[in-house]
C-alpha positions, 0 to 999 in steps of 0.5 A: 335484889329480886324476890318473887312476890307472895300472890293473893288468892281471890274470896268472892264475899268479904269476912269478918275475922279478928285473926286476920287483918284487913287493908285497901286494894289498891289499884297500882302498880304492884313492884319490889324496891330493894336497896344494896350496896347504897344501890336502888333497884326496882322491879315488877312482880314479873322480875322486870327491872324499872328503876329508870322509870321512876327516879324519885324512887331512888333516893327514898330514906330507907337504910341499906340491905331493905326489899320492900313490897308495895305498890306504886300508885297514882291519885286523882283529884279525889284522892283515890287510885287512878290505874289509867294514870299510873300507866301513862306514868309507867310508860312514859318519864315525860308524865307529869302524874305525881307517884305514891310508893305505898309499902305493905309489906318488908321482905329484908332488912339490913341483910336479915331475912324477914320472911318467916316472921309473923305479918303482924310483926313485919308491920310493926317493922314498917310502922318503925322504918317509916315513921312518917308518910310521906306523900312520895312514900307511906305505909298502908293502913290496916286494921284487924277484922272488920271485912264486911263493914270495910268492903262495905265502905269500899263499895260506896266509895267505888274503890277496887276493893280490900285485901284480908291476911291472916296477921300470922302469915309468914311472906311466902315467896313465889307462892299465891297462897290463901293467907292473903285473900282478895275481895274484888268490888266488880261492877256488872252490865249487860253487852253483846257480842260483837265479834271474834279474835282469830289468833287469841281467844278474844271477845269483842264487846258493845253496849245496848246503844252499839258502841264498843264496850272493850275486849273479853278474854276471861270465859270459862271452857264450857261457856267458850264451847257453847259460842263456838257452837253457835257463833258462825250463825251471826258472821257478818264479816271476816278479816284477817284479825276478826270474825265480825258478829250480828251483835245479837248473844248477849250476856252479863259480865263483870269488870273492875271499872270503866276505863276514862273512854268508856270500856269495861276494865278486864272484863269477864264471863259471869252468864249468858243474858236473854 
């Protein structure tokens, strides 16, 4: 069964707050694990169903009439998430990458709806329904407060970054609510334009030393309209997919890491750079 997952709102600088709890972004693959019927099924937050792609998952010792919301997620050597490597896992059963299901929150339980109860009463079901972790399955650690010092270690761990939720907020479907807040660790560096996506907006990007940076698609409407007014200046070269630019506007944008080949992850529009 599919249930439209409660969304974060994004918070540009971590707090403390006895009220609300605290846990580590995990940087995964978010989906809905449902089990009705002694029948597993699987989805994405988009209601894509992926039970086949992922056949450990189903026989996990969760009782009958369960949804459970998590996070599939993939470690490397040190033990810390590795978005490239759940992907390649996620696009192909032939993958050797060892999966984690880490489940924040329970949506159902023995066909009784659960969503109205308070956060902290749900965690309190999960601390009971796994006992145990498990390295195929485990429940995520959270603590009450402490925002500011966690998203510090965060930091210096070069970790995604950490989620805040009220401890009474009830599981609110299909809603992207401000009880469950995001804290990003961004990374920031200076790139250049390079050139221009013609069917979509999209920015291609290169570093100081011309090597391709990545892909821009994330910039605010004033700042998109401020390039168009100068970029035919810097044309270079056009084909059908681009406009290629004199890498000559520069500007500073945030990411969430670098990728294994060197690009910038999800890149986005913070301010032009002289």
């Amino acid at each position: 069964m599919f249930v439209s997952p409660m969304l974060l709102h994004k918070s540009d600088q971590p707090f403390d707050d006895d009220s609300w709890i605290t846990e580590l972004k995990l940087d995964g693959f978010r989906c809905i694990w449902s089990k009705f019927n002694g029948k597993v099924k699987i989805y994405t937050r988009h209601n894509n169903e992926i039970t086949a792609m992922f056949p450990e998952l189903h026989n996990l010792p969760i009782p009958d009439n369960t949804v459970l919301d998590g996070e599939i997620v993939v470690t490397d050597h040190q033990g810390k998430p590795d978005f490239e490597a759940v992907l390649e896992r996620f696009n192909s059963k032939k993958s050797q990458h060892e999966i984690t299901f880490c489940v924040f929150d329970i949506i159902y339980l023995n066909n009784e709806q659960l969503r109205k109860l308070p956060l902290i009463e749900r965690k309190e079901i999960i601390n009971q329904l796994i006992s145990e972790d498990t390295k195929l399955l485990t429940k995520v650690s959270w603590m009450f407060g402490n925002g500011i010092t966690y998203f510090d270690l965060i930091k210096q761990h070069d970790l995604e970054g950490i989620v805040l939720k009220k401890s009474d907020s009830t599981y609110q479907i299909n809603k992207r609510s401000n009880d469950w807040k995001k804290v990003i660790n961004y990374k920031y560096e200076n790139v250049f334009i390079s050139g221009l996506r013609r069917d979509k907006f999209g920015l291609l990007l290169c570093y100081e030393n011309g090597e391709y940076a990545g892909l821009l698609e994330f910039m605010p409407p004033q700042n998109r309209k401020q390039f168009y007014s100068i970029y035919r200046d810097f044309i270079v070269k056009e084909d059908d997919k681009y406009c290629y630019l004199d890498p000559k506007i520069k500007m500073k944008v945030k990411f969430r890491n670098y990728t294994s080949t060197g690009l910038l992850r999800i890149p986005s529009f913070v301010e032009w750079a002289s």
